[in-house]
FIMAR-12849 format. One line per field, with one value per residue: residue number from 1; x, y, z of N, C-alpha, C in turn; residue in one letter. Coordinates in Angstrom, 2 decimals, padded with zeros to 5 digits, always signed. Layout:
N
k	(NUM / ...)
n.east	(X / ...)
n.north	(Y / ...)
n.up	(Z / ...)
ca.east	(X / ...)
ca.north	(Y / ...)
ca.up	(Z / ...)
c.east	(X / ...)
c.north	(Y / ...)
c.up	(Z / ...)
r	(A / ...)
END
This chain:
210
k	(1 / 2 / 3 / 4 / 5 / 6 / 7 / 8 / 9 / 10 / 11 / 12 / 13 / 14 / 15 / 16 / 17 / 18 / 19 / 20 / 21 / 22 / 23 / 24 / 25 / 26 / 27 / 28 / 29 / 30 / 31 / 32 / 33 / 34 / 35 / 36 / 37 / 38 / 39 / 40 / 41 / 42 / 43 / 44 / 45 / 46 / 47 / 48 / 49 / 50 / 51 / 52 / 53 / 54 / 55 / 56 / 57 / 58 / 59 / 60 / 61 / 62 / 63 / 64 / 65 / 66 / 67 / 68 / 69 / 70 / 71 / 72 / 73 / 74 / 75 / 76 / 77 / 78 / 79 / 80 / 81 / 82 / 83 / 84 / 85 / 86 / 87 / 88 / 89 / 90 / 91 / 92 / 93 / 94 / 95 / 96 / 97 / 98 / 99 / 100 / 101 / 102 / 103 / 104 / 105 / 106 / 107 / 108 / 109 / 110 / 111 / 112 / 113 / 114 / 115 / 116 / 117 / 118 / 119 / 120 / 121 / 122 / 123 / 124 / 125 / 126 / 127 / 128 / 129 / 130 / 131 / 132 / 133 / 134 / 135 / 136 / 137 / 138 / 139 / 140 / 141 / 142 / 143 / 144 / 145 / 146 / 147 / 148 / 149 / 150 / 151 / 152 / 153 / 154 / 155 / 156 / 157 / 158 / 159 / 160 / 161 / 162 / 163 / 164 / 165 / 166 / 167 / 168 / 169 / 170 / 171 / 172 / 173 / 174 / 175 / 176 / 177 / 178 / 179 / 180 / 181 / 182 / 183 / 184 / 185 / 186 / 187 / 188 / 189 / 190 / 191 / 192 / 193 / 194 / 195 / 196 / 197 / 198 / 199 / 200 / 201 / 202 / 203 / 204 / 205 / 206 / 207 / 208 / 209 / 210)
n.east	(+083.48 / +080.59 / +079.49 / +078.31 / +076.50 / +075.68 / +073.81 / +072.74 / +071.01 / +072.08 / +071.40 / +069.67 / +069.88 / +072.25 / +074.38 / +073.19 / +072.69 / +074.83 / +075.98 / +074.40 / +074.68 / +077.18 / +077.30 / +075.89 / +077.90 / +078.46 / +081.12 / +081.22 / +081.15 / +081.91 / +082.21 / +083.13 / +084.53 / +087.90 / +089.81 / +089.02 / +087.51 / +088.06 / +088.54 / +087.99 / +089.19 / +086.90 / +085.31 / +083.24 / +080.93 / +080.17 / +077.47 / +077.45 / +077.31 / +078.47 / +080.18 / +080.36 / +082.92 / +084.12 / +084.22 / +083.22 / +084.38 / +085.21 / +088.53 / +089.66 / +091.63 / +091.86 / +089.48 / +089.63 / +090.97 / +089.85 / +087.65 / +089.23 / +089.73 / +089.26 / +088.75 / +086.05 / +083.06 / +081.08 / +080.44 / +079.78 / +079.51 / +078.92 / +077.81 / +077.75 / +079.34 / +080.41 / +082.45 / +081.73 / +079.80 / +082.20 / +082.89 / +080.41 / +080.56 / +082.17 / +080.18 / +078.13 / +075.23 / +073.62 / +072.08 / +069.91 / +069.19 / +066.07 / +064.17 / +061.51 / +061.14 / +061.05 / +061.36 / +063.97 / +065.42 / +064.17 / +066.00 / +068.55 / +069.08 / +068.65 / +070.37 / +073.19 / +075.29 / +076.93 / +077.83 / +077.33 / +074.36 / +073.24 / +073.48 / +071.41 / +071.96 / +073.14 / +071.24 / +069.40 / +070.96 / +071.35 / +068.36 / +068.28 / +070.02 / +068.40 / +066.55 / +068.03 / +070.41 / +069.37 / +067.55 / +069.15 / +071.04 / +068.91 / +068.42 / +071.17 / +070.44 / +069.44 / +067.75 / +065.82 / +065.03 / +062.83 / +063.16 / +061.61 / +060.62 / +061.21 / +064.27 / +065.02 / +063.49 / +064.55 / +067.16 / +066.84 / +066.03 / +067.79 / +069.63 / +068.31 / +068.42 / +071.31 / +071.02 / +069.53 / +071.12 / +072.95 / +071.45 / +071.14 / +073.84 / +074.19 / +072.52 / +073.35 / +075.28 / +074.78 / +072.95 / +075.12 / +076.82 / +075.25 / +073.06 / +073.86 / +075.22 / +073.74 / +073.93 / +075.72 / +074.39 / +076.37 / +075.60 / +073.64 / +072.30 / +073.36 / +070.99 / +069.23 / +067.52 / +068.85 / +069.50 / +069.41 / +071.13 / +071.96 / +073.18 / +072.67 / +072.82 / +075.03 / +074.67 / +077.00 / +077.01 / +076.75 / +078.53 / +081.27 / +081.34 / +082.05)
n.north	(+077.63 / +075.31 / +073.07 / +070.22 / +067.99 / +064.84 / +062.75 / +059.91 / +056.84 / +053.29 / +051.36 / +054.28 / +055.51 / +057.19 / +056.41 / +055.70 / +058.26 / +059.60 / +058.48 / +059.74 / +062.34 / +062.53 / +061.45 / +063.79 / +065.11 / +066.92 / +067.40 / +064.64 / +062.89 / +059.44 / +058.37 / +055.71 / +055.33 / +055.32 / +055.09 / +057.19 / +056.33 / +054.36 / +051.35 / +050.70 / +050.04 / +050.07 / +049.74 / +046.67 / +046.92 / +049.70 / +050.32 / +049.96 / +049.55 / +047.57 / +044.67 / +043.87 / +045.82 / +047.00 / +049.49 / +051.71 / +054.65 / +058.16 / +058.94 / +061.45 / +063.07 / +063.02 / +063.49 / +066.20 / +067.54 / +067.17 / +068.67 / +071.34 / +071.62 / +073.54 / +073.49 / +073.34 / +074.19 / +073.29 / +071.06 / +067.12 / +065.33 / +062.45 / +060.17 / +058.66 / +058.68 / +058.11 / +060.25 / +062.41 / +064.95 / +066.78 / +067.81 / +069.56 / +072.72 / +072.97 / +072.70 / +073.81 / +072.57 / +070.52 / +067.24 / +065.42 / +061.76 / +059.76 / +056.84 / +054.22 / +051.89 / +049.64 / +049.41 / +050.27 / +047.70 / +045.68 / +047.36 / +046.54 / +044.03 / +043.27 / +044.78 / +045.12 / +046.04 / +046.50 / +045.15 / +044.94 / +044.59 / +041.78 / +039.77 / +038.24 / +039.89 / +042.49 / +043.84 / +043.64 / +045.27 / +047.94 / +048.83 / +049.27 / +051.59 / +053.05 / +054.18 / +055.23 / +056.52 / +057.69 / +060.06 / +061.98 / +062.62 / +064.21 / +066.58 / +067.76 / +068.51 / +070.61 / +069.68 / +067.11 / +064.44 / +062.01 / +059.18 / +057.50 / +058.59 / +059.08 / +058.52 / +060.84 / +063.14 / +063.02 / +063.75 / +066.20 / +067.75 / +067.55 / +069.37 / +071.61 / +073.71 / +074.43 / +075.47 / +077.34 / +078.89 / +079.83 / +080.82 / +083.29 / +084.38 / +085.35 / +087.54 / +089.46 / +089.54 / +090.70 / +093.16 / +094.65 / +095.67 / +096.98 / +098.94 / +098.75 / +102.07 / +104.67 / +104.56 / +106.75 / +106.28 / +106.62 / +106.98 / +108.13 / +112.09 / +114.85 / +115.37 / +113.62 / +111.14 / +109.60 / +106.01 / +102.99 / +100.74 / +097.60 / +095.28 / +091.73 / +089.95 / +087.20 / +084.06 / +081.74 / +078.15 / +075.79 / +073.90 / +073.20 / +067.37 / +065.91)
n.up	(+079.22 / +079.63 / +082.05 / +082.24 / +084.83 / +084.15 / +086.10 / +088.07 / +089.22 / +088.28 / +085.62 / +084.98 / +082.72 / +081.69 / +080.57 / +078.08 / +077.19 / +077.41 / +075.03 / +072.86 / +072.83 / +072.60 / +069.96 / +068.78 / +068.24 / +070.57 / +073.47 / +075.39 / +078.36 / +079.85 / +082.80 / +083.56 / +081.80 / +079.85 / +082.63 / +083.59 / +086.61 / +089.30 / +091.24 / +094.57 / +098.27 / +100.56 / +103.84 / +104.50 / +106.03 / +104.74 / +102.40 / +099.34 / +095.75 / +094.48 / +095.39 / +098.98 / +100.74 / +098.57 / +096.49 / +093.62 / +092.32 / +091.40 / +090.11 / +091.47 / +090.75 / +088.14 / +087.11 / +087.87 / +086.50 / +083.67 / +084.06 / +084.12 / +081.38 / +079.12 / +076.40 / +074.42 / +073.82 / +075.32 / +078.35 / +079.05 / +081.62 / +082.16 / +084.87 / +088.11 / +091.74 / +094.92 / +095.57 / +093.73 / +095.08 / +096.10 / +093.80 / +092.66 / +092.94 / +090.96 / +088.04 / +086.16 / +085.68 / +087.07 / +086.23 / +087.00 / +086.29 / +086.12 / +087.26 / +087.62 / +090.17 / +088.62 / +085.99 / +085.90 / +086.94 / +085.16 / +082.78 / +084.13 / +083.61 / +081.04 / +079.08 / +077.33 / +077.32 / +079.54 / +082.26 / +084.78 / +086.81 / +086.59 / +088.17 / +090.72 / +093.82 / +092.75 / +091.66 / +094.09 / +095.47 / +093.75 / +093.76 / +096.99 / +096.92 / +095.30 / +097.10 / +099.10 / +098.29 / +096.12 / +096.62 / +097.88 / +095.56 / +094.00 / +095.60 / +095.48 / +092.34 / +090.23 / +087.46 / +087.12 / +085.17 / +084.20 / +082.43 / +081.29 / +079.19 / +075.66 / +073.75 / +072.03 / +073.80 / +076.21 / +075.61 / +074.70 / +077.04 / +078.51 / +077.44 / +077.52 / +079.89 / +078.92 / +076.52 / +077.24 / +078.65 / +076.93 / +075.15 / +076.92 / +077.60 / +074.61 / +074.52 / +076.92 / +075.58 / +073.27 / +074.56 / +075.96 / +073.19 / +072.40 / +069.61 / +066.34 / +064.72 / +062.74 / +059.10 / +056.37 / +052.96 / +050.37 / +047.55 / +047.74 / +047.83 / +049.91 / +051.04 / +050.84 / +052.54 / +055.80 / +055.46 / +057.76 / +058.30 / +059.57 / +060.97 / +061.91 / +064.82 / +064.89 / +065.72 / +066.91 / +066.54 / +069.53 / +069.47 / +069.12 / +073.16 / +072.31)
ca.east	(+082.87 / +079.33 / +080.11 / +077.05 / +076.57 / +074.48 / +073.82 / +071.93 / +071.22 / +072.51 / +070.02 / +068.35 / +070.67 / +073.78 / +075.53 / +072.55 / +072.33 / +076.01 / +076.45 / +073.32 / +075.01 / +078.66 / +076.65 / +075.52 / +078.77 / +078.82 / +082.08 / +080.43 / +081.80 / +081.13 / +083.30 / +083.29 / +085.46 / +088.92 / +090.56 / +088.04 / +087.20 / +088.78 / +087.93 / +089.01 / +088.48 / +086.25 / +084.62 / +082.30 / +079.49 / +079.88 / +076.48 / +078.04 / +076.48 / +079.26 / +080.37 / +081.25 / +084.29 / +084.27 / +083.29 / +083.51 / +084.54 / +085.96 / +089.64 / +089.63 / +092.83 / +091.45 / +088.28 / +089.90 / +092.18 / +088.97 / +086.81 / +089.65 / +090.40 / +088.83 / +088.42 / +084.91 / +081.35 / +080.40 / +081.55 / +078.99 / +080.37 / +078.17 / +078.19 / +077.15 / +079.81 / +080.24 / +082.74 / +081.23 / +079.91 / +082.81 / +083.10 / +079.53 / +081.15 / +082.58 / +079.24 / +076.70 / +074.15 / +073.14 / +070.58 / +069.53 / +068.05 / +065.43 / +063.41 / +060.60 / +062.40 / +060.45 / +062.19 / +065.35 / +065.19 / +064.19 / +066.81 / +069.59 / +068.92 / +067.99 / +070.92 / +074.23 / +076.80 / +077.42 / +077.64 / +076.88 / +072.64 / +072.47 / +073.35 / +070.32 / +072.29 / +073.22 / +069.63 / +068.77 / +071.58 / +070.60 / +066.98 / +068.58 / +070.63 / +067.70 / +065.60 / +068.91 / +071.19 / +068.84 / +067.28 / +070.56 / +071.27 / +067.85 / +068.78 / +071.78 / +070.10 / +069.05 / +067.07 / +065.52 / +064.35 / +061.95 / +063.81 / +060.19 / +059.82 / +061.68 / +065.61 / +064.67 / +062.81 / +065.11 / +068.37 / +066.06 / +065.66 / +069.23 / +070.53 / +067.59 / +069.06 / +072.54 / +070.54 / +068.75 / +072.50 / +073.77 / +070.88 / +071.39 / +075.07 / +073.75 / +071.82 / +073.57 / +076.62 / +074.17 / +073.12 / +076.38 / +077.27 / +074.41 / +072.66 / +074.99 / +074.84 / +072.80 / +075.33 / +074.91 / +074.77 / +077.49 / +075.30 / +072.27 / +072.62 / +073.47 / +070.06 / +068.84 / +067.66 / +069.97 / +069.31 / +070.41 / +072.30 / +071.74 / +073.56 / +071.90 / +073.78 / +075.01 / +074.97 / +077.47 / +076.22 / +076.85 / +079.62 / +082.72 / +081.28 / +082.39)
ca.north	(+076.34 / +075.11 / +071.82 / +069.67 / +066.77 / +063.77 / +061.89 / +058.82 / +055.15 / +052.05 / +051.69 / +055.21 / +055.75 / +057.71 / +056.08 / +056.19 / +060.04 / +060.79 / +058.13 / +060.31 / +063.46 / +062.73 / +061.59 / +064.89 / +066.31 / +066.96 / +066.45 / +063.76 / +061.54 / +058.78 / +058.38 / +054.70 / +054.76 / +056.27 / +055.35 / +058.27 / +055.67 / +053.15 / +050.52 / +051.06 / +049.14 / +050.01 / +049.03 / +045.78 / +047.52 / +050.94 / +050.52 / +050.60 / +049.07 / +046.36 / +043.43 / +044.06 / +045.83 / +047.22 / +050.77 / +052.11 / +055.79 / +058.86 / +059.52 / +062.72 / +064.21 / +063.25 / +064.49 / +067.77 / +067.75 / +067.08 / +070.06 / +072.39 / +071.88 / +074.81 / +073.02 / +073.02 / +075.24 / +072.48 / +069.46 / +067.01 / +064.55 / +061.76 / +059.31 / +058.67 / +058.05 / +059.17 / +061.26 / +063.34 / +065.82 / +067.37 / +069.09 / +070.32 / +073.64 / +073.09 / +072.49 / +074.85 / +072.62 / +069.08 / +066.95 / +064.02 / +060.92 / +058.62 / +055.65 / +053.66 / +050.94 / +047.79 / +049.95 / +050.20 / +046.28 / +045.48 / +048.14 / +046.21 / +042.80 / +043.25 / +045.60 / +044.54 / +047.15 / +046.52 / +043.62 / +044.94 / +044.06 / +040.98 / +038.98 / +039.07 / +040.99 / +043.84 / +044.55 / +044.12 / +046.78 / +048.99 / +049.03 / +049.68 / +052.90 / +053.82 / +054.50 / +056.19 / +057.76 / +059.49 / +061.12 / +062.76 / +063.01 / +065.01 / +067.57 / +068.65 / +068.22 / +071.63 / +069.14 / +065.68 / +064.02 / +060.78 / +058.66 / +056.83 / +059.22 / +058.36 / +059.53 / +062.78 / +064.10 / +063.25 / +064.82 / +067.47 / +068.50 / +067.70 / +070.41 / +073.09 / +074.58 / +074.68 / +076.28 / +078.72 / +079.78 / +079.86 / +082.54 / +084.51 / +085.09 / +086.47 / +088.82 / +090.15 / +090.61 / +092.28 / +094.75 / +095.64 / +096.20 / +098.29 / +098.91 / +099.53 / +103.08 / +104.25 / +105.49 / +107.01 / +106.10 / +107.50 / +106.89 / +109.42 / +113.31 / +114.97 / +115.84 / +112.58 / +110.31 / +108.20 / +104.73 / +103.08 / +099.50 / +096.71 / +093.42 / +090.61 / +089.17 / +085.64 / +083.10 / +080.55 / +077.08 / +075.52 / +072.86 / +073.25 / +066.53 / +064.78)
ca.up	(+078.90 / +080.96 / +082.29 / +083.00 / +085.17 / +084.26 / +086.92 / +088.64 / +089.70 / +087.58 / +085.00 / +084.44 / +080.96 / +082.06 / +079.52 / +076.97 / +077.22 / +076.86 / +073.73 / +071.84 / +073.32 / +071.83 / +068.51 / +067.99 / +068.32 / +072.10 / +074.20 / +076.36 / +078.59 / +080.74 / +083.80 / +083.77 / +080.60 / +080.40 / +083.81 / +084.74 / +087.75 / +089.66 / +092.40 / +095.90 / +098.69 / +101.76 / +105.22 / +104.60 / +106.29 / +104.14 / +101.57 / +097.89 / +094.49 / +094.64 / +096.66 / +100.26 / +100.68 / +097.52 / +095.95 / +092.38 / +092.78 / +090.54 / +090.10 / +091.93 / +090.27 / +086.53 / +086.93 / +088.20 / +085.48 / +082.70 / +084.11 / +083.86 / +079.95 / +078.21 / +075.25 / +074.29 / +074.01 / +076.57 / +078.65 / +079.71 / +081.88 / +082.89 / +086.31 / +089.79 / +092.34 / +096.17 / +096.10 / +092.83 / +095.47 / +096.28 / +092.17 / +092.42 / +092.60 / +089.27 / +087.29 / +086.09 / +085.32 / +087.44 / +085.89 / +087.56 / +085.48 / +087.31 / +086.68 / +088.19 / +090.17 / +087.72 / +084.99 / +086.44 / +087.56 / +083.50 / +081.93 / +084.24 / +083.49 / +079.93 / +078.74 / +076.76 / +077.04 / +080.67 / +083.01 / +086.06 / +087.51 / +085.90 / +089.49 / +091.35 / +094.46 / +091.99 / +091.44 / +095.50 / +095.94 / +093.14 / +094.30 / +098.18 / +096.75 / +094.84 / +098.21 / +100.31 / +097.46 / +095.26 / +097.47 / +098.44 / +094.32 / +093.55 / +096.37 / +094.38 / +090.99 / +089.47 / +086.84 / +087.35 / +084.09 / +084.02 / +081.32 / +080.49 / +077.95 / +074.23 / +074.19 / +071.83 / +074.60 / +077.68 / +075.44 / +074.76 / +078.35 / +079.42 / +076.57 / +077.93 / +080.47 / +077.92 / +075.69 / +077.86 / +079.51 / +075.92 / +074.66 / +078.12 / +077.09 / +073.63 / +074.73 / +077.11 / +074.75 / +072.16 / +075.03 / +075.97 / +072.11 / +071.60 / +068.67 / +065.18 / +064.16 / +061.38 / +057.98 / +055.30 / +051.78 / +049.80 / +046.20 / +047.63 / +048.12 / +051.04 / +051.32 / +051.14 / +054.40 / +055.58 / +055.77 / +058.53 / +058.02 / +060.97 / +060.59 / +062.89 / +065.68 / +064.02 / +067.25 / +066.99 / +067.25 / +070.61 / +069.19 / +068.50 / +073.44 / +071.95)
c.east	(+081.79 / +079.86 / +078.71 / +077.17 / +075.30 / +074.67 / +072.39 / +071.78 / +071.57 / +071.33 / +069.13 / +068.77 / +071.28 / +074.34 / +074.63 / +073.02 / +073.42 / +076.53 / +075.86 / +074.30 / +076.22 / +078.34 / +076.20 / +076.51 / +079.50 / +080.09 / +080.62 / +080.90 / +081.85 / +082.29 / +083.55 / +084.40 / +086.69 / +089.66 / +089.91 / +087.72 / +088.09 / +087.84 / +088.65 / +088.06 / +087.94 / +085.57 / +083.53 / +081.06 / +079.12 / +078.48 / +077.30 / +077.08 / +077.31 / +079.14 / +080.86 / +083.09 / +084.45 / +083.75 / +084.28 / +083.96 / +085.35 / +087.61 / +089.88 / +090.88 / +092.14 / +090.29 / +088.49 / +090.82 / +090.94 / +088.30 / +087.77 / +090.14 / +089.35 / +088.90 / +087.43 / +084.11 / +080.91 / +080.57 / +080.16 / +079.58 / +079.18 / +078.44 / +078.08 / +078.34 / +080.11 / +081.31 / +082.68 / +080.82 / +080.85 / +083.02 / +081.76 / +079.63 / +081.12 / +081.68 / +078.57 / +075.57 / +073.98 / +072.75 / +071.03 / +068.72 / +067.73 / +064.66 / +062.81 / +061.47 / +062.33 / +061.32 / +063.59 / +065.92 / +065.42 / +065.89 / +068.22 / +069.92 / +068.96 / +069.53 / +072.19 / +075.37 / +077.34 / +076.86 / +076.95 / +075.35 / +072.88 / +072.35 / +072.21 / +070.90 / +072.95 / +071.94 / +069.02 / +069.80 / +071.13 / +069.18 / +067.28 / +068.76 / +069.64 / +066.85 / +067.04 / +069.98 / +070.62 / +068.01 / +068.25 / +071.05 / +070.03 / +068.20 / +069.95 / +071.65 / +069.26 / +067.53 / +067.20 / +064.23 / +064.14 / +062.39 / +063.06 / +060.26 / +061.12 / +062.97 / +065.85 / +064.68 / +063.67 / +066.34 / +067.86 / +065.88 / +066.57 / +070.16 / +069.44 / +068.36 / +070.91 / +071.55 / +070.34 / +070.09 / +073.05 / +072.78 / +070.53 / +072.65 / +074.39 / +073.56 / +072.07 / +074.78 / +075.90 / +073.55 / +074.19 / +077.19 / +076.68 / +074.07 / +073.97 / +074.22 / +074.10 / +074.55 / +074.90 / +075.58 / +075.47 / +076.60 / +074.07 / +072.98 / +072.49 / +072.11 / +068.73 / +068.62 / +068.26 / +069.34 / +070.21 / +071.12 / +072.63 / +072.16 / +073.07 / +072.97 / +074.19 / +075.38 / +075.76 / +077.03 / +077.38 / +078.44 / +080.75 / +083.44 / +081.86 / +082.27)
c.north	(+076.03 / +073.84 / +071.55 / +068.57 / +065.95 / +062.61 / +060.76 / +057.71 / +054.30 / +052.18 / +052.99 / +056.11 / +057.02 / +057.33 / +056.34 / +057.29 / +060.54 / +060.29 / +059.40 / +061.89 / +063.63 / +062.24 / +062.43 / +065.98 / +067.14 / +066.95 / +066.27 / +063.00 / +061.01 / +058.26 / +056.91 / +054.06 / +055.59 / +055.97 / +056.29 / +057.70 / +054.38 / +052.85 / +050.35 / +049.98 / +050.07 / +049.48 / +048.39 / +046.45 / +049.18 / +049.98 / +050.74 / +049.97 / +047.90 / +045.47 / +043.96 / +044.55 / +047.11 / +048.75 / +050.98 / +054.01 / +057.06 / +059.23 / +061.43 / +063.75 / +064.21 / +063.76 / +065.87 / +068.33 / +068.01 / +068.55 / +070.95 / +072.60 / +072.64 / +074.43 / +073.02 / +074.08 / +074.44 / +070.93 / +068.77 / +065.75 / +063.74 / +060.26 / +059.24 / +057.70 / +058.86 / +059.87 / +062.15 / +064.19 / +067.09 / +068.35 / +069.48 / +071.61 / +074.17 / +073.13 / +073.74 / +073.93 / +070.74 / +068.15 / +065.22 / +063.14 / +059.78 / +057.81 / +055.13 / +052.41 / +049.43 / +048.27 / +049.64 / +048.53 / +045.80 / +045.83 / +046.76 / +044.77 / +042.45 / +043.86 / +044.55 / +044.77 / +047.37 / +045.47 / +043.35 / +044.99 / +042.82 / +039.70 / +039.32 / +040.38 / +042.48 / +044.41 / +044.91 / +045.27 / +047.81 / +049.92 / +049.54 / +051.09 / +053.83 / +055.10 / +055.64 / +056.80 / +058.50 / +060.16 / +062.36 / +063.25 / +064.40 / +066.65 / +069.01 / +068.77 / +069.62 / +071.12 / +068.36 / +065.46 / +062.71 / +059.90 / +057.57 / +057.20 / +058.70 / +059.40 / +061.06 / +063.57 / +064.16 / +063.80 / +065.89 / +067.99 / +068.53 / +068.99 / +071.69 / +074.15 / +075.16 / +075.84 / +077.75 / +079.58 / +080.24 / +081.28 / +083.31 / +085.33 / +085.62 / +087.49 / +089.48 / +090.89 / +091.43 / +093.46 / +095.53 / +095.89 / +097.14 / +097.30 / +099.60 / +100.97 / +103.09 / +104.97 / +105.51 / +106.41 / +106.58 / +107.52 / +107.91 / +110.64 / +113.68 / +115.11 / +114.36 / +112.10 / +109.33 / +106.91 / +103.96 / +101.27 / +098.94 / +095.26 / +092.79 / +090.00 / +087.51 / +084.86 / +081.78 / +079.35 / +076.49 / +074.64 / +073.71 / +073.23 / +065.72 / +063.97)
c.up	(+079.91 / +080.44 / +083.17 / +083.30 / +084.97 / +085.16 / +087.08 / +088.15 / +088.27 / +086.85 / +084.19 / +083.36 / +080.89 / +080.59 / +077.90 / +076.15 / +076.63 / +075.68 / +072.75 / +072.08 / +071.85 / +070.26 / +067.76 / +068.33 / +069.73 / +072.32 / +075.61 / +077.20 / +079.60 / +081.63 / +084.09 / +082.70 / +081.10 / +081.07 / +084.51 / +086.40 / +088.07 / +090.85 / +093.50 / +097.13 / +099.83 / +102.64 / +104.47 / +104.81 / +105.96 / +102.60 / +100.18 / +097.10 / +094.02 / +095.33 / +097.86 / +100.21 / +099.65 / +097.11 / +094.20 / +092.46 / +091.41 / +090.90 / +090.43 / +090.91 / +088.59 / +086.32 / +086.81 / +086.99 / +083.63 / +083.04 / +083.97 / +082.44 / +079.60 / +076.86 / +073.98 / +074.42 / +075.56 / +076.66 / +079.47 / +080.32 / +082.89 / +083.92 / +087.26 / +091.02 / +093.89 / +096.75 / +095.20 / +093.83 / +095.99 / +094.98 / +091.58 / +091.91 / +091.21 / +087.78 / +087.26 / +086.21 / +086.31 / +087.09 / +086.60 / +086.55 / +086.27 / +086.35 / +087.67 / +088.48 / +089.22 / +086.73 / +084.76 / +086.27 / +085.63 / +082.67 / +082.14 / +083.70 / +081.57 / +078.69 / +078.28 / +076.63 / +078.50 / +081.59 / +084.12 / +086.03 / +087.11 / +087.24 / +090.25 / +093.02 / +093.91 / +092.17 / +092.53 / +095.92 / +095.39 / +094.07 / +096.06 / +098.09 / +096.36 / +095.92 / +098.93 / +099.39 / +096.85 / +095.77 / +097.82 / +096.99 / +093.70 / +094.98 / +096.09 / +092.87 / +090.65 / +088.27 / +086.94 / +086.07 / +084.50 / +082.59 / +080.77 / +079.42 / +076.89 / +074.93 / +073.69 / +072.90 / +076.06 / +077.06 / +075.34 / +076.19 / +079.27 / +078.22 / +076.77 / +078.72 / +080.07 / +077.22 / +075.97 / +078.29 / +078.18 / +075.05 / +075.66 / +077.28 / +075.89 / +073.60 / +075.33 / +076.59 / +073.51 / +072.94 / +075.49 / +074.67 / +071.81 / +070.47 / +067.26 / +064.66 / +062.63 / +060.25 / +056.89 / +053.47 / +050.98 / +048.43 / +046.58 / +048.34 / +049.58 / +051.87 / +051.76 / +053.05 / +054.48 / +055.91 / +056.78 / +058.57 / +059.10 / +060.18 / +061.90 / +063.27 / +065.12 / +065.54 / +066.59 / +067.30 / +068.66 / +070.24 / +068.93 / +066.87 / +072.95 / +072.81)
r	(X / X / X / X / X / X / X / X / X / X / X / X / X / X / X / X / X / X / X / X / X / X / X / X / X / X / X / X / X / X / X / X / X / X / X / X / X / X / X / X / X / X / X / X / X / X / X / X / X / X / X / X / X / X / X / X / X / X / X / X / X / X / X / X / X / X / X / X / X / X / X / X / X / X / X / X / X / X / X / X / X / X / X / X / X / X / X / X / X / X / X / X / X / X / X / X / X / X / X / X / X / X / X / X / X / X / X / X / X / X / X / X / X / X / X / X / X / X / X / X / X / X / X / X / X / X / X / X / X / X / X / X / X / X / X / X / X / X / X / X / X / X / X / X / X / X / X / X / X / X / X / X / X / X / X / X / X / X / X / X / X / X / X / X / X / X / X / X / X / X / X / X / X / X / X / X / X / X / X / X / X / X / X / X / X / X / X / X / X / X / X / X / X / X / X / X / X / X / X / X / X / X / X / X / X / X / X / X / X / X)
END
């Protein structure tokens, strides 16, 4: 199974990406749903995207428990929390999604399917993390998409590097099959030339995200 992470800041459509994802069939899924995450408390003067005190964080054992089901063509599991570096490991594929911070600022304020920016200190934290976490997010990000562009084009470029890993494997299981022998026609004489009879590799589609 390739297991890809979509990541980054509040705002830059995490949750978008993996609805359109699990709409076309995907397993998708967004670590804020589920029990995937819980809220723990920490040191006042630790930096989070919360209130003082406070952090949002992944369920370390269920995460570990999600990447190891073998379920799937492919698991895309989208979310940004600080102790997600530790199951880098576990991913093939990174992708980071960014935004211009007026964007960001807009998206949070504007949006309906989640509560959190709409206080103005959400938005001055956001905009804090933006400057000192993703920096540190684009470092382990393999791919960093600009989520300006329409959602076609940013699922389109978070299912490339799927794609591209998905017609590697092909090809290298049609060179280690070889080519099919040639055989001969049983309805022409021995004398006849044989014709030689090639069936085309049929590629499974990628699905089964849900």
């Amino acid at each position: 199974m390739i297991r890809v992470l979509v990541t980054g800041m509040s705002g830059t459509g995490k949750s978008t990406v993996i609805e359109e994802l699990a709409a076309r069939g995907y397993k998708a899924i967004d670590t804020d749903d589920d029990g995937l995450s819980e809220l723990v408390s920490v040191p006042d003067d630790v930096p989070t995207g919360l209130d003082p005190g406070q952090d949002w964080v992944w369920r370390e054992d269920r995460i570990q428990e999600l990447l190891s089901t073998d379920d799937a063509d492919v698991l895309f599991l989208g979310g940004c929390s600080p102790n997600q570096g530790q199951f880098y490991p576990r991913f093939d594929h990174i992708v980071l999604l960014t935004a211009p911070a007026h964007v960001i600022v807009e998206r949070l304020v504007t949006r309906t399917n989640n509560p959190y920016g709409k206080r103005p200190e959400d938005v001055a934290r956001v905009l804090d993390l933006l400057h000192t976490v993703e920096p540190l997010l684009r470092r382990g990000a393999g791919t960093v998409i600009d989520t300006t562009i329409p959602l076609t084009q940013v699922v389109a470029q978070v299912l490339q590097p799927v794609d591209a890993r998905a017609c590697g494997k092909n090809r290298r299981q049609h060179l280690q099959d070889g080519p099919s022998r040639p055989r001969k026609d049983p309805a022409l004489s021995a004398g006849s030339v044989e014709r030689e009879s090639r069936v085309p590799d049929q590629e499974s589609p990628e699905r089964d995200e849900g």
